[in-house]
N, C-alpha and C positions, 0 to 999 in steps of 0.2 A: 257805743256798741251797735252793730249792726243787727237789726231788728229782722232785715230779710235776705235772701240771696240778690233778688232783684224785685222791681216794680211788681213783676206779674206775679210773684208766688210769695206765699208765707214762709215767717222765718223758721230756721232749724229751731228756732227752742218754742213756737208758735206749735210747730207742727208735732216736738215731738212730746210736748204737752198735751195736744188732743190724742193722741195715738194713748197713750200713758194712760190718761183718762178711762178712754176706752177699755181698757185693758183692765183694767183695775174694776169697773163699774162692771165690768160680764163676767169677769170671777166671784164679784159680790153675789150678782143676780144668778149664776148660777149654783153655789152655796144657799143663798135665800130659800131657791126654791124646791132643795130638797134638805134641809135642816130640820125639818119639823119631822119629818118624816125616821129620822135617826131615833135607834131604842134609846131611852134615858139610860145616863150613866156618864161619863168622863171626856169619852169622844164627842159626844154632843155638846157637852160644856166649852170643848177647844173649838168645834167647829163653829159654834154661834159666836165666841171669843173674835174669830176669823172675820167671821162677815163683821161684826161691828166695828172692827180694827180700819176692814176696809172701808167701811162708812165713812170712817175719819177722814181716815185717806181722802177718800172725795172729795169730801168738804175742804182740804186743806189744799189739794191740787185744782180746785174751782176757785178758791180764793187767789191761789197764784196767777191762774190762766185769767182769772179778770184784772188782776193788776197788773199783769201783764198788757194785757190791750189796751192801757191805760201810755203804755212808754212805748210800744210796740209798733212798729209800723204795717199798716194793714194793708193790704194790695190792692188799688182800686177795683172797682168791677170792671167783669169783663168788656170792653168794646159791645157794642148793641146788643147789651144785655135790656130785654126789656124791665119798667121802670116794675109793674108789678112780679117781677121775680126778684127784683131784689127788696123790693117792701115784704115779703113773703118769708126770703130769707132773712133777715133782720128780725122777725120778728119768731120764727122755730129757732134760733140763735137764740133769741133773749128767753125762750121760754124753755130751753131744754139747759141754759147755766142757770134761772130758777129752779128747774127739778133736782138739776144736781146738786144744787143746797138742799130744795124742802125734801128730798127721800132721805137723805144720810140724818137731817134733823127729826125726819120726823121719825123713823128710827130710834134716834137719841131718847126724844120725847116715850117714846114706849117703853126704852130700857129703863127711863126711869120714872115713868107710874106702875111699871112692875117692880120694881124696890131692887134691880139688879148691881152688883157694881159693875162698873167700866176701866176697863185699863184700853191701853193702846199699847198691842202687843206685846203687854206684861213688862213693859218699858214704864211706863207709870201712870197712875188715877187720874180718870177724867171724873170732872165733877157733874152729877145730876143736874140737869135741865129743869126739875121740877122736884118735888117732895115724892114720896109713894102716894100713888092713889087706885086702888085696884080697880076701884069703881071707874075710870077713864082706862084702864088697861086696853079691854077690848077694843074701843075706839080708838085708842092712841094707834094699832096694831091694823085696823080695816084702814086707815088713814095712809098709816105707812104703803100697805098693801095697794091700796088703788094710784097713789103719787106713782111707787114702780110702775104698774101697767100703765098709767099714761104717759111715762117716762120711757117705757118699752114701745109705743106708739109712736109718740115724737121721733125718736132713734129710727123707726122704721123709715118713716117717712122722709127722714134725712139721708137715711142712705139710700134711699127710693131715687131721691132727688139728684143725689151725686152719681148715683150710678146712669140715672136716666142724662144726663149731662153729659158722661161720658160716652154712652154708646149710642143713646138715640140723636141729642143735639152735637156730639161730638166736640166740644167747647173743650178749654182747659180749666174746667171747674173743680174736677175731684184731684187731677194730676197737683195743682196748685198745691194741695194739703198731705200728699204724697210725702215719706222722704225720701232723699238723694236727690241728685240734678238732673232735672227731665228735659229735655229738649223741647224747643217747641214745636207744637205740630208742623209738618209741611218740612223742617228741617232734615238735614242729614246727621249723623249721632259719628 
């Protein structure tokens, strides 16, 4: 199976895994962060249902995209890319597919030292991470809470990165992770 279009860009199911990701992790985080906020009652029940559904998700679409890059073929770096931008990048890579395990888990961990159950969109029971413990509730939940904003951080700064690649260095760094077939610069389309 072919893994990319060509050498220089990531493949259609690379890219449209991170895209996917993406997509799924800002609907979370925007749910997250007005959920608390909802009067108690039923809607609040489906909407917190929501984000932790998509927690999974995460977790499940993180575990694909690394197993993925395990059979997948990855584009060399760019031509005179210097060596510390890609030591840099390798390593915001490795530490934002951590995040997107420890927030969706640590998450989990919350749902269950508050004694909640879990389903996954009411398709079926996920089991408890832990026993109840209210006494770790709070923690479990500041835990959660601060993994997002450095997870929110990381995201910034990655797409600080791709963007500044594309307009200030002008390189084919963000086009690479694009979908559809981009030309490459200096080309005619």
């Amino acid at each position: 199976m072919a893994a990319s279009i060509d050498d220089s860009r990531w493949g259609g199911a690379s890219i449209g895994l991170h895209w996917l990701s993406f997509l799924v992790v800002l609907v979370a985080a925007l749910i997250g962060l007005f959920m608390d906020d909802l009067p108690n009652g039923l809607t609040k029940l489906q909407v917190y249902a929501v984000h932790k559904s998509l927690g999974l998700t995460v977790i499940a679409l993180t575990v694909i995209r690394l197993a993925w890059r395990l059979v997948a073929k990855v584009p060399p770096p760019l031509a005179g890319a210097p060596a510390w931008q890609e030591a840099i990048a390798r390593i915001t890579h490795g530490g934002l597919y951590l995040l997107l395990l420890l927030v969706p888990f640590s998450g989990w961990w919350y749902n269950s030292t508050s004694g909640f159950a879990l389903q996954y969109f009411r398709l079926f029971n996920v089991p408890a991470l832990v026993a109840t413990n209210l006494a770790l509730k709070h923690q479990a939940k500041d835990i959660h809470q601060l993994l997002f904003y450095v997870l929110c951080g990381l995201v910034a700064v990655h797409a600080a990165a791709a963007l500044g690649h594309h307009y200030v260095w002008r390189d084919r760094t963000l086009v690479r992770m694009l979908p559809g077939r981009h030309a490459p610069r200096g080309s005619t389309p």
